[in-house]
Backbone of each chain as nested JSON, in Angstrom:
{
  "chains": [
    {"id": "A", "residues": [
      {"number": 1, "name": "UNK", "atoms": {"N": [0.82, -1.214, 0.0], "CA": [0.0, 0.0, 0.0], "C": [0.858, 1.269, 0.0]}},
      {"number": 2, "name": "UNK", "atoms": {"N": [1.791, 1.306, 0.687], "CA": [2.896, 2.709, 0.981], "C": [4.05, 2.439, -0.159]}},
      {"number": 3, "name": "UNK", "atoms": {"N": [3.942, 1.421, -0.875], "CA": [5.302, 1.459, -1.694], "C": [5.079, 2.353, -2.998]}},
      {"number": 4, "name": "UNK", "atoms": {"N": [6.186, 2.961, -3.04], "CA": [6.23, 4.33, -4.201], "C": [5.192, 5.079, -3.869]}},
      {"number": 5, "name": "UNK", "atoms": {"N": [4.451, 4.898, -3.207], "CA": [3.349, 6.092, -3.059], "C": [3.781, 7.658, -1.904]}},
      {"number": 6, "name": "UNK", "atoms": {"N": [3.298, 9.089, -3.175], "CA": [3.488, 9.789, -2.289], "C": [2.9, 9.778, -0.94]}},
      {"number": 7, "name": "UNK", "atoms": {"N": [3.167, 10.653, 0.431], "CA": [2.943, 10.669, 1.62], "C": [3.079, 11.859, 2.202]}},
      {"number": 8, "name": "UNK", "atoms": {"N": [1.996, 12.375, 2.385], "CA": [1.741, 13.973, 3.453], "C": [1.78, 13.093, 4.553]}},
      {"number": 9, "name": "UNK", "atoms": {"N": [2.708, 13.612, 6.463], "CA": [2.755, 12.871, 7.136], "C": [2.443, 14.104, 8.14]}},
      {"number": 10, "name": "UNK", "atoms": {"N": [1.068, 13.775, 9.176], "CA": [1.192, 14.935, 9.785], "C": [1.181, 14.224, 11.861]}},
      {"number": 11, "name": "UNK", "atoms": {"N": [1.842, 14.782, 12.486], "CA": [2.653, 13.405, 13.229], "C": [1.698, 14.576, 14.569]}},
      {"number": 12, "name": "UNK", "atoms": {"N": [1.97, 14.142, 16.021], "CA": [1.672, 15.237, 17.005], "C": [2.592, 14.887, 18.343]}},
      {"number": 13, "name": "UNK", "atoms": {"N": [2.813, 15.942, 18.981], "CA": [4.313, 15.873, 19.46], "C": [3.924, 14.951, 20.725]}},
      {"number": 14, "name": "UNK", "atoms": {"N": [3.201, 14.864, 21.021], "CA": [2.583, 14.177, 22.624], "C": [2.504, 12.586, 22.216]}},
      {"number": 15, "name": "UNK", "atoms": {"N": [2.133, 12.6, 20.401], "CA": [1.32, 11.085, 20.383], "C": [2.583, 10.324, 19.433]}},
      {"number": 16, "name": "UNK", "atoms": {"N": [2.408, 9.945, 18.38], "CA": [3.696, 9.781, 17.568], "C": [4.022, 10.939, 16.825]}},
      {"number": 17, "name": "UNK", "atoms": {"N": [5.404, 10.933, 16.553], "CA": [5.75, 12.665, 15.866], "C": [5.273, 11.835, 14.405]}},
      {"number": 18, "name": "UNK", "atoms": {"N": [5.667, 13.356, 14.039], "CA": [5.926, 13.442, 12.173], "C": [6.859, 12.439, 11.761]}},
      {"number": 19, "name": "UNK", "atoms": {"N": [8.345, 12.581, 12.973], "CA": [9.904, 11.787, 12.575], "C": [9.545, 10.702, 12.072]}},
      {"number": 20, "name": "UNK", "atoms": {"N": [9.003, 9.769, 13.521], "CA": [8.592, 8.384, 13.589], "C": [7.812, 7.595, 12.127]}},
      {"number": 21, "name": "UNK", "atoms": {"N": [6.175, 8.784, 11.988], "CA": [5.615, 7.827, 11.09], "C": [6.552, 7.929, 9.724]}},
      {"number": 22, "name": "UNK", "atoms": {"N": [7.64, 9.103, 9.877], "CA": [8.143, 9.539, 7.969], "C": [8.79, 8.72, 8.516]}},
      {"number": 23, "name": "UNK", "atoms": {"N": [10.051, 7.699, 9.314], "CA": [10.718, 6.612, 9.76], "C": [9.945, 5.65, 9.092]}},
      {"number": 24, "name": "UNK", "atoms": {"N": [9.03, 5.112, 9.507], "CA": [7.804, 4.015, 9.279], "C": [7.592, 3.916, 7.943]}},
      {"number": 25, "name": "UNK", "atoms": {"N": [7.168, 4.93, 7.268], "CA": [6.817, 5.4, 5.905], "C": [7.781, 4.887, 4.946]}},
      {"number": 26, "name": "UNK", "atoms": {"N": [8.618, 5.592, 4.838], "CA": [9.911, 5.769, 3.864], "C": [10.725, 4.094, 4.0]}},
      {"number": 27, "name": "UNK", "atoms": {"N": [10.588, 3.261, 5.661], "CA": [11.061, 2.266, 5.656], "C": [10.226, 0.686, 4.833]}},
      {"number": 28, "name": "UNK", "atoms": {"N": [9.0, 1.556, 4.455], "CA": [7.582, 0.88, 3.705], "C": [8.028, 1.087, 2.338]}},
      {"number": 29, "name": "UNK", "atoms": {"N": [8.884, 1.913, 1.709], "CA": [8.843, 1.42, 0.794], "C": [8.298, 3.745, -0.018]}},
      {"number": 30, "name": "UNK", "atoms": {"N": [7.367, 4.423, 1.098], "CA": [6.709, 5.077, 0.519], "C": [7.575, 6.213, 0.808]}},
      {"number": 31, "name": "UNK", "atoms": {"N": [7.247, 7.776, -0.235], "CA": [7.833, 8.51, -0.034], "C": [7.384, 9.748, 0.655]}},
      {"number": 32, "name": "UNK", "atoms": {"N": [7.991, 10.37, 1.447], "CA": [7.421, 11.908, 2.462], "C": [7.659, 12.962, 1.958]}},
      {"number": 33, "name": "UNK", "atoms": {"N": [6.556, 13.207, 1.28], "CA": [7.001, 15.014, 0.718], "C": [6.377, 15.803, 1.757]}},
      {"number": 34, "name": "UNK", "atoms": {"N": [5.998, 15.67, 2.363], "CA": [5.598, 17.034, 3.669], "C": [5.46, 16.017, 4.71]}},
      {"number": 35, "name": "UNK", "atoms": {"N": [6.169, 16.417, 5.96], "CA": [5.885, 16.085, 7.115], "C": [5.886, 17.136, 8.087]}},
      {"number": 36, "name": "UNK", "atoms": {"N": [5.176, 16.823, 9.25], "CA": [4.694, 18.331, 10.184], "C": [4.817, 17.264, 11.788]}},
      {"number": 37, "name": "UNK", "atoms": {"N": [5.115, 17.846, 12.649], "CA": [4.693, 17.443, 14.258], "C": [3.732, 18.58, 14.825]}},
      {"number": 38, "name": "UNK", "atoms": {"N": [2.607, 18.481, 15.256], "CA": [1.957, 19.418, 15.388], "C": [1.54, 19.859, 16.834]}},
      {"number": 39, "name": "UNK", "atoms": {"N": [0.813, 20.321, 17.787], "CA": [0.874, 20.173, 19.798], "C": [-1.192, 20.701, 19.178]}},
      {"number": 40, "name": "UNK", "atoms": {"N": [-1.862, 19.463, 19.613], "CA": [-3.165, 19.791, 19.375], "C": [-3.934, 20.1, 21.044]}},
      {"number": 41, "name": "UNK", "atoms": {"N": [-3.082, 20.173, 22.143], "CA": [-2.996, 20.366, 23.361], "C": [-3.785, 22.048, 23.463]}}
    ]},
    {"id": "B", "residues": [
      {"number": 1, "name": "UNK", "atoms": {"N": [-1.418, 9.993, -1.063], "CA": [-2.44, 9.625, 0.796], "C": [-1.003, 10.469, 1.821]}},
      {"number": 2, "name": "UNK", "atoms": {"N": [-2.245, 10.239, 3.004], "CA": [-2.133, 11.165, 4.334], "C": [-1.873, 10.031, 5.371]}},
      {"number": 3, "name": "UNK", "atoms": {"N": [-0.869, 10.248, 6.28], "CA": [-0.728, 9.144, 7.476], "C": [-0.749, 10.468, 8.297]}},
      {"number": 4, "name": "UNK", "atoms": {"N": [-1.788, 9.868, 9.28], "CA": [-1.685, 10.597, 10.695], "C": [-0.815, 9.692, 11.678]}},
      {"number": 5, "name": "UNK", "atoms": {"N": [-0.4, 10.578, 12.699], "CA": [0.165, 10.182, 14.007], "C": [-0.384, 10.262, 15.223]}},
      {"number": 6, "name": "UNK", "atoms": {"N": [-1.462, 11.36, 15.224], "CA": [-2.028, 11.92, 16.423], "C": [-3.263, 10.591, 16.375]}},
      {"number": 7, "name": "UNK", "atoms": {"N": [-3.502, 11.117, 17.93], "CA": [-4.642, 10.109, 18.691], "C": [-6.003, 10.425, 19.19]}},
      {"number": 8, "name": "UNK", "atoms": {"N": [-5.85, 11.557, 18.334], "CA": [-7.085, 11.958, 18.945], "C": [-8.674, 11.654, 17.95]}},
      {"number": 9, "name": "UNK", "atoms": {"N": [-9.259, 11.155, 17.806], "CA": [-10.104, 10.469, 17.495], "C": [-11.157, 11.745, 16.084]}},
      {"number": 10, "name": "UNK", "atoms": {"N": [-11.409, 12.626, 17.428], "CA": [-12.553, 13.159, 16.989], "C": [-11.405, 14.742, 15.926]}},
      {"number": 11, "name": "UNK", "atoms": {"N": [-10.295, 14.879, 16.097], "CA": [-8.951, 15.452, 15.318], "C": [-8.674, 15.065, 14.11]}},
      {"number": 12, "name": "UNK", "atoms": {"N": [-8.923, 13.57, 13.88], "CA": [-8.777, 12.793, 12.997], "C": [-9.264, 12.751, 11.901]}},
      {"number": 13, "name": "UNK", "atoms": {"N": [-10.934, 13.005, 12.497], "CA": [-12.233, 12.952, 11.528], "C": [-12.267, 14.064, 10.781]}},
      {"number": 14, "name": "UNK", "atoms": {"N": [-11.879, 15.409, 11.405], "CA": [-12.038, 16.543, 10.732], "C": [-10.914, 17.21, 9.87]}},
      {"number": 15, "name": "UNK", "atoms": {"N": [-9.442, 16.127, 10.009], "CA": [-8.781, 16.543, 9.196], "C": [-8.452, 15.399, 8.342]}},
      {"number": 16, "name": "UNK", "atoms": {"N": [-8.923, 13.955, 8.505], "CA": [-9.194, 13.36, 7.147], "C": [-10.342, 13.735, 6.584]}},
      {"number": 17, "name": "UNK", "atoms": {"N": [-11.375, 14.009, 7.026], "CA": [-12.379, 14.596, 5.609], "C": [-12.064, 15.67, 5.256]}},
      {"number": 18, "name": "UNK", "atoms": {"N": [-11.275, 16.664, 5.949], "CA": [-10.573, 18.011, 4.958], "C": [-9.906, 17.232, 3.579]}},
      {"number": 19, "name": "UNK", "atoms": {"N": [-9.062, 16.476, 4.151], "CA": [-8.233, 16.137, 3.021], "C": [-9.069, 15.322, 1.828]}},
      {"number": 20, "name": "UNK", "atoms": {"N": [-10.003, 14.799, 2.244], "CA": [-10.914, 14.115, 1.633], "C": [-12.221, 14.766, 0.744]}},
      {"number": 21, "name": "UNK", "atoms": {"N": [-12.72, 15.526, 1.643], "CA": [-13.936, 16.368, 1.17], "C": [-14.068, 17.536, 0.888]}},
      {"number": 22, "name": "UNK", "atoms": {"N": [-12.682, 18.402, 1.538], "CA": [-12.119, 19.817, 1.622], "C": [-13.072, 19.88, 3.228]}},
      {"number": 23, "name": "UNK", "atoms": {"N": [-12.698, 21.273, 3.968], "CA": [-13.015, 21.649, 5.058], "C": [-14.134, 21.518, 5.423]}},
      {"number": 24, "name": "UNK", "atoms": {"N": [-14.966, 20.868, 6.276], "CA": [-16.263, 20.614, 6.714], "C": [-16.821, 22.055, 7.34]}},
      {"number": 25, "name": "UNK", "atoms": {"N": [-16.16, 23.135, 7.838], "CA": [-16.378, 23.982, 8.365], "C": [-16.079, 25.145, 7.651]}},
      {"number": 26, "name": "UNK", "atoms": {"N": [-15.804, 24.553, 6.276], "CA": [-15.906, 25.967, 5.081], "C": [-15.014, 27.091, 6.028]}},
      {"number": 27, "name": "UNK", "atoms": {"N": [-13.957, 26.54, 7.215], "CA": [-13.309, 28.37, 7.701], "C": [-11.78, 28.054, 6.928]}},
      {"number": 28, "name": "UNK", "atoms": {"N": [-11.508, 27.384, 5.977], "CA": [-9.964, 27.295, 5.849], "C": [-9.675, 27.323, 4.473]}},
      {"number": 29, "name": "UNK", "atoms": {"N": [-8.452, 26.802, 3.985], "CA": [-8.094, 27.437, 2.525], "C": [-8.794, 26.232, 1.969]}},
      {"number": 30, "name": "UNK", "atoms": {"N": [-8.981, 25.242, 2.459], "CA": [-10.072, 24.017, 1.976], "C": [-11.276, 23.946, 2.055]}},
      {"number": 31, "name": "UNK", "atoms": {"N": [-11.868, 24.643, 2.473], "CA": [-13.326, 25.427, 2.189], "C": [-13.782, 24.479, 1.314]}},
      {"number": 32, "name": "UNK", "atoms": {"N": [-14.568, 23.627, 0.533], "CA": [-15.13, 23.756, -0.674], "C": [-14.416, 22.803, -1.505]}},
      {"number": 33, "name": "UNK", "atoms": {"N": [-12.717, 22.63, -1.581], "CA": [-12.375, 21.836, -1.991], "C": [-11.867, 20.432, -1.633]}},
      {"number": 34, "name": "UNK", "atoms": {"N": [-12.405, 19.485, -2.448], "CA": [-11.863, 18.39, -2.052], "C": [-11.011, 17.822, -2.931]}},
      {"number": 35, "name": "UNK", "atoms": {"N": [-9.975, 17.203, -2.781], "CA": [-8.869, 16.711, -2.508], "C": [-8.536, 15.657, -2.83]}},
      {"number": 36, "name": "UNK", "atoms": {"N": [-9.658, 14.97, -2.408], "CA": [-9.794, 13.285, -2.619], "C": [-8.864, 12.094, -2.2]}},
      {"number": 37, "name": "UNK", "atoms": {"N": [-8.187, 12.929, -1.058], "CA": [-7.023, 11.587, -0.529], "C": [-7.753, 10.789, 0.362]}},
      {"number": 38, "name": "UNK", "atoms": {"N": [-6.603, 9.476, 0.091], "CA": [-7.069, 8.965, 1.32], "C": [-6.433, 9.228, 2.667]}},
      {"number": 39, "name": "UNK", "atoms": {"N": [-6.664, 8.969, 3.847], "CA": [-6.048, 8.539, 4.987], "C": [-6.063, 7.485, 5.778]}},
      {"number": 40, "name": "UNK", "atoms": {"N": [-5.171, 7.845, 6.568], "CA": [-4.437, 6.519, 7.065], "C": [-4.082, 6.516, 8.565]}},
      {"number": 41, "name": "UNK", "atoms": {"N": [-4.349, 6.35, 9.294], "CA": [-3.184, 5.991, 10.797], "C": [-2.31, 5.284, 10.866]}},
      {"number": 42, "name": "UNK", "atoms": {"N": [-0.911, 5.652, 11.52], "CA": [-0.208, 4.942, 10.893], "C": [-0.144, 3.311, 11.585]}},
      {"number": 43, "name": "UNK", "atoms": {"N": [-1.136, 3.367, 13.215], "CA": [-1.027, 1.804, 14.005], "C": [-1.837, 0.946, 12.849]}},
      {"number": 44, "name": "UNK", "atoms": {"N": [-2.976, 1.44, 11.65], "CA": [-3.39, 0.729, 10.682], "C": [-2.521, 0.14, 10.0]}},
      {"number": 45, "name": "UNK", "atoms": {"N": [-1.147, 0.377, 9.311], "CA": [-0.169, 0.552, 8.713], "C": [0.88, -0.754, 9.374]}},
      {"number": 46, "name": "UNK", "atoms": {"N": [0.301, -1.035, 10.631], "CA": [1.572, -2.148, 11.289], "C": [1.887, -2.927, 10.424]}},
      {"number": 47, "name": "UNK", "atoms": {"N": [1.36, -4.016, 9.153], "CA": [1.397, -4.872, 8.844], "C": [2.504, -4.425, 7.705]}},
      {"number": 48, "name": "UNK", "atoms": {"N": [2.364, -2.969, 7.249], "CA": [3.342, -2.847, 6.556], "C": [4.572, -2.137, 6.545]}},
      {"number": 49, "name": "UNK", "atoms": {"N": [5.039, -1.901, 7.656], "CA": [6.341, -1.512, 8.244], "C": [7.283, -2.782, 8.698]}},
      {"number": 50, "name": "UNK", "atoms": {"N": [8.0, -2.476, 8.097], "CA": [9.527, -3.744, 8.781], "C": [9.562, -3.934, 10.431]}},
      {"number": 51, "name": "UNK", "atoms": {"N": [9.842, -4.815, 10.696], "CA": [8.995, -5.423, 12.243], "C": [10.286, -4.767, 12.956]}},
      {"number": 52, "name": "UNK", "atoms": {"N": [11.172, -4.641, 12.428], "CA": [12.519, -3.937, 13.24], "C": [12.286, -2.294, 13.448]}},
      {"number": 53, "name": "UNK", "atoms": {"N": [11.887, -1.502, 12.277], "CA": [11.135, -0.209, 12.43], "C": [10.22, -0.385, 13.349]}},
      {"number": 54, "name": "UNK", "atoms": {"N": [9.088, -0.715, 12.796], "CA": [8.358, -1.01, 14.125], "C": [8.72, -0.737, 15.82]}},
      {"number": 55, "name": "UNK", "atoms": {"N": [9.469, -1.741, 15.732], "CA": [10.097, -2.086, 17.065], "C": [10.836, -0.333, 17.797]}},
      {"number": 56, "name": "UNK", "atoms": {"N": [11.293, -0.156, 16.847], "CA": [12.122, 1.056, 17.485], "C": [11.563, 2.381, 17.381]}},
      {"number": 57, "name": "UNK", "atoms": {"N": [10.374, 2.355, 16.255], "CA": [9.36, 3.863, 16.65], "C": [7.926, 3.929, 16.874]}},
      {"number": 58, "name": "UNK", "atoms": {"N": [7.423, 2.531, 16.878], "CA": [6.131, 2.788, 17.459], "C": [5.715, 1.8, 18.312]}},
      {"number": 59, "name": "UNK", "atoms": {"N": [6.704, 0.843, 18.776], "CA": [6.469, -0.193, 19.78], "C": [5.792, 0.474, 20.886]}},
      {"number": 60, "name": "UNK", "atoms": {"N": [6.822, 1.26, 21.458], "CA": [6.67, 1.926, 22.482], "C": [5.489, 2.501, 23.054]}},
      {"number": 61, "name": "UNK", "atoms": {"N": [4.928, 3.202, 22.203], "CA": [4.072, 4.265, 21.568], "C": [2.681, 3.371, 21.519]}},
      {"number": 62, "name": "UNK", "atoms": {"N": [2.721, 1.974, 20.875], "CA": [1.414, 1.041, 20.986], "C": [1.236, 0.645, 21.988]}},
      {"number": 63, "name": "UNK", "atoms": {"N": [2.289, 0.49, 22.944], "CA": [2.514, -0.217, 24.17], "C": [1.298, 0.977, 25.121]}},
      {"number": 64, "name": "UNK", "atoms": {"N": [1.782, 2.018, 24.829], "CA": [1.385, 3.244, 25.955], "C": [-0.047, 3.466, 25.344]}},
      {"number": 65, "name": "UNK", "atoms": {"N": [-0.638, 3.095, 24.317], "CA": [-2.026, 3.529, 23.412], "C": [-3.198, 2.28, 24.267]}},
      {"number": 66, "name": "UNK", "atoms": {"N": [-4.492, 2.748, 24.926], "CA": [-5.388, 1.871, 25.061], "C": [-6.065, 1.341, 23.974]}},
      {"number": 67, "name": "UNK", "atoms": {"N": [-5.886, 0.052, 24.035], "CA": [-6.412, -0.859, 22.649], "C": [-7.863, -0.723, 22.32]}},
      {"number": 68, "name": "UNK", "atoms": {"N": [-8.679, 0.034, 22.788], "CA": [-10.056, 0.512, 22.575], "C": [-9.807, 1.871, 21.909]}},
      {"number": 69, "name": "UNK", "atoms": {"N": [-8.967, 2.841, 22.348], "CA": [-8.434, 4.072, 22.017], "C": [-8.073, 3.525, 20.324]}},
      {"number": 70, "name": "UNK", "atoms": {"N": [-6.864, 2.922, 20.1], "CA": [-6.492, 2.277, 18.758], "C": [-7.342, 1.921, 17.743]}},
      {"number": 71, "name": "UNK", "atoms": {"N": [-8.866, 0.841, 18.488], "CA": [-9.449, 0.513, 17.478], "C": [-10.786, 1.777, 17.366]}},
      {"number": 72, "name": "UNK", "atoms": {"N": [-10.499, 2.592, 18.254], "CA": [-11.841, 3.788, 17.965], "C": [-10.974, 4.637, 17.333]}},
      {"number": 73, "name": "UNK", "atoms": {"N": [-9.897, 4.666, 16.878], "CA": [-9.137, 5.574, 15.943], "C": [-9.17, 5.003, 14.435]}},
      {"number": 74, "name": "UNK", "atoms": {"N": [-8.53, 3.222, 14.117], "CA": [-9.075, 2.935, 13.126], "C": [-10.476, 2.537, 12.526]}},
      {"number": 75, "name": "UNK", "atoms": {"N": [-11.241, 2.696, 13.11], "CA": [-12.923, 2.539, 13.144], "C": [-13.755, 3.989, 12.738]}},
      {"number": 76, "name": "UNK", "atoms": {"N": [-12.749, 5.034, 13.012], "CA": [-12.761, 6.63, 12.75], "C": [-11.984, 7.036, 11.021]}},
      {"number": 77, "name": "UNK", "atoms": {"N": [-10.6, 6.19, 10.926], "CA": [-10.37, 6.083, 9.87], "C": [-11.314, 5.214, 8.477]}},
      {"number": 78, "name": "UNK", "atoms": {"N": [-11.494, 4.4, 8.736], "CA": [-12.369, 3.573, 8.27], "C": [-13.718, 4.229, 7.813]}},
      {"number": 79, "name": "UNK", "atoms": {"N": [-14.397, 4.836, 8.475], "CA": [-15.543, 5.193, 8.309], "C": [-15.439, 6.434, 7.086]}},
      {"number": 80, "name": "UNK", "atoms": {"N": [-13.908, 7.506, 7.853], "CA": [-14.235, 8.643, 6.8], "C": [-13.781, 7.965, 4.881]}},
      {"number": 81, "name": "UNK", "atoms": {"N": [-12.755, 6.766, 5.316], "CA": [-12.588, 6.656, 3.659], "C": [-13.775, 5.791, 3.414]}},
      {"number": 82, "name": "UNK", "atoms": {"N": [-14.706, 5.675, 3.792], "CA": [-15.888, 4.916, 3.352], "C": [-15.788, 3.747, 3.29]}},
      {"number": 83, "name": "UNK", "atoms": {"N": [-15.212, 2.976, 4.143], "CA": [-14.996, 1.156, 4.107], "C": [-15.865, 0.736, 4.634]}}
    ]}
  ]
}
Protein backbone atom coordinates (compact mmCIF):
# COMPACT_ATOMS: atom_id res chain seq x y z
CA UNK A 1 0.00 0.00 0.00
CA UNK A 2 2.90 2.71 0.98
CA UNK A 3 5.30 1.46 -1.69
CA UNK A 4 6.23 4.33 -4.20
CA UNK A 5 3.35 6.09 -3.06
CA UNK A 6 3.49 9.79 -2.29
CA UNK A 7 2.94 10.67 1.62
CA UNK A 8 1.74 13.97 3.45
CA UNK A 9 2.75 12.87 7.14
CA UNK A 10 1.19 14.94 9.79
CA UNK A 11 2.65 13.40 13.23
CA UNK A 12 1.67 15.24 17.00
CA UNK A 13 4.31 15.87 19.46
CA UNK A 14 2.58 14.18 22.62
CA UNK A 15 1.32 11.08 20.38
CA UNK A 16 3.70 9.78 17.57
CA UNK A 17 5.75 12.66 15.87
CA UNK A 18 5.93 13.44 12.17
CA UNK A 19 9.90 11.79 12.58
CA UNK A 20 8.59 8.38 13.59
CA UNK A 21 5.61 7.83 11.09
CA UNK A 22 8.14 9.54 7.97
CA UNK A 23 10.72 6.61 9.76
CA UNK A 24 7.80 4.02 9.28
CA UNK A 25 6.82 5.40 5.91
CA UNK A 26 9.91 5.77 3.86
CA UNK A 27 11.06 2.27 5.66
CA UNK A 28 7.58 0.88 3.71
CA UNK A 29 8.84 1.42 0.79
CA UNK A 30 6.71 5.08 0.52
CA UNK A 31 7.83 8.51 -0.03
CA UNK A 32 7.42 11.91 2.46
CA UNK A 33 7.00 15.01 0.72
CA UNK A 34 5.60 17.03 3.67
CA UNK A 35 5.89 16.09 7.11
CA UNK A 36 4.69 18.33 10.18
CA UNK A 37 4.69 17.44 14.26
CA UNK A 38 1.96 19.42 15.39
CA UNK A 39 0.87 20.17 19.80
CA UNK A 40 -3.16 19.79 19.37
CA UNK A 41 -3.00 20.37 23.36
CA UNK B 1 -2.44 9.62 0.80
CA UNK B 2 -2.13 11.17 4.33
CA UNK B 3 -0.73 9.14 7.48
CA UNK B 4 -1.68 10.60 10.69
CA UNK B 5 0.16 10.18 14.01
CA UNK B 6 -2.03 11.92 16.42
CA UNK B 7 -4.64 10.11 18.69
CA UNK B 8 -7.08 11.96 18.94
CA UNK B 9 -10.10 10.47 17.49
CA UNK B 10 -12.55 13.16 16.99
CA UNK B 11 -8.95 15.45 15.32
CA UNK B 12 -8.78 12.79 13.00
CA UNK B 13 -12.23 12.95 11.53
CA UNK B 14 -12.04 16.54 10.73
CA UNK B 15 -8.78 16.54 9.20
CA UNK B 16 -9.19 13.36 7.15
CA UNK B 17 -12.38 14.60 5.61
CA UNK B 18 -10.57 18.01 4.96
CA UNK B 19 -8.23 16.14 3.02
CA UNK B 20 -10.91 14.11 1.63
CA UNK B 21 -13.94 16.37 1.17
CA UNK B 22 -12.12 19.82 1.62
CA UNK B 23 -13.01 21.65 5.06
CA UNK B 24 -16.26 20.61 6.71
CA UNK B 25 -16.38 23.98 8.37
CA UNK B 26 -15.91 25.97 5.08
CA UNK B 27 -13.31 28.37 7.70
CA UNK B 28 -9.96 27.29 5.85
CA UNK B 29 -8.09 27.44 2.53
CA UNK B 30 -10.07 24.02 1.98
CA UNK B 31 -13.33 25.43 2.19
CA UNK B 32 -15.13 23.76 -0.67
CA UNK B 33 -12.38 21.84 -1.99
CA UNK B 34 -11.86 18.39 -2.05
CA UNK B 35 -8.87 16.71 -2.51
CA UNK B 36 -9.79 13.28 -2.62
CA UNK B 37 -7.02 11.59 -0.53
CA UNK B 38 -7.07 8.96 1.32
CA UNK B 39 -6.05 8.54 4.99
CA UNK B 40 -4.44 6.52 7.07
CA UNK B 41 -3.18 5.99 10.80
CA UNK B 42 -0.21 4.94 10.89
CA UNK B 43 -1.03 1.80 14.01
CA UNK B 44 -3.39 0.73 10.68
CA UNK B 45 -0.17 0.55 8.71
CA UNK B 46 1.57 -2.15 11.29
CA UNK B 47 1.40 -4.87 8.84
CA UNK B 48 3.34 -2.85 6.56
CA UNK B 49 6.34 -1.51 8.24
CA UNK B 50 9.53 -3.74 8.78
CA UNK B 51 9.00 -5.42 12.24
CA UNK B 52 12.52 -3.94 13.24
CA UNK B 53 11.13 -0.21 12.43
CA UNK B 54 8.36 -1.01 14.12
CA UNK B 55 10.10 -2.09 17.06
CA UNK B 56 12.12 1.06 17.48
CA UNK B 57 9.36 3.86 16.65
CA UNK B 58 6.13 2.79 17.46
CA UNK B 59 6.47 -0.19 19.78
CA UNK B 60 6.67 1.93 22.48
CA UNK B 61 4.07 4.27 21.57
CA UNK B 62 1.41 1.04 20.99
CA UNK B 63 2.51 -0.22 24.17
CA UNK B 64 1.39 3.24 25.95
CA UNK B 65 -2.03 3.53 23.41
CA UNK B 66 -5.39 1.87 25.06
CA UNK B 67 -6.41 -0.86 22.65
CA UNK B 68 -10.06 0.51 22.57
CA UNK B 69 -8.43 4.07 22.02
CA UNK B 70 -6.49 2.28 18.76
CA UNK B 71 -9.45 0.51 17.48
CA UNK B 72 -11.84 3.79 17.97
CA UNK B 73 -9.14 5.57 15.94
CA UNK B 74 -9.07 2.93 13.13
CA UNK B 75 -12.92 2.54 13.14
CA UNK B 76 -12.76 6.63 12.75
CA UNK B 77 -10.37 6.08 9.87
CA UNK B 78 -12.37 3.57 8.27
CA UNK B 79 -15.54 5.19 8.31
CA UNK B 80 -14.24 8.64 6.80
CA UNK B 81 -12.59 6.66 3.66
CA UNK B 82 -15.89 4.92 3.35
CA UNK B 83 -15.00 1.16 4.11
Amino acid sequence: MLSDKKVAVFGERDDVTGLAVRKCVEAAGGEVVYEATSCFV
Amino acid sequence: MVVFGLNEPANLRIMATTFKEGDPSFAGALGGIALGLKSYHIFELKSEIPAETWAGEMAFEELQTEDELIEEICETMRQVRGE
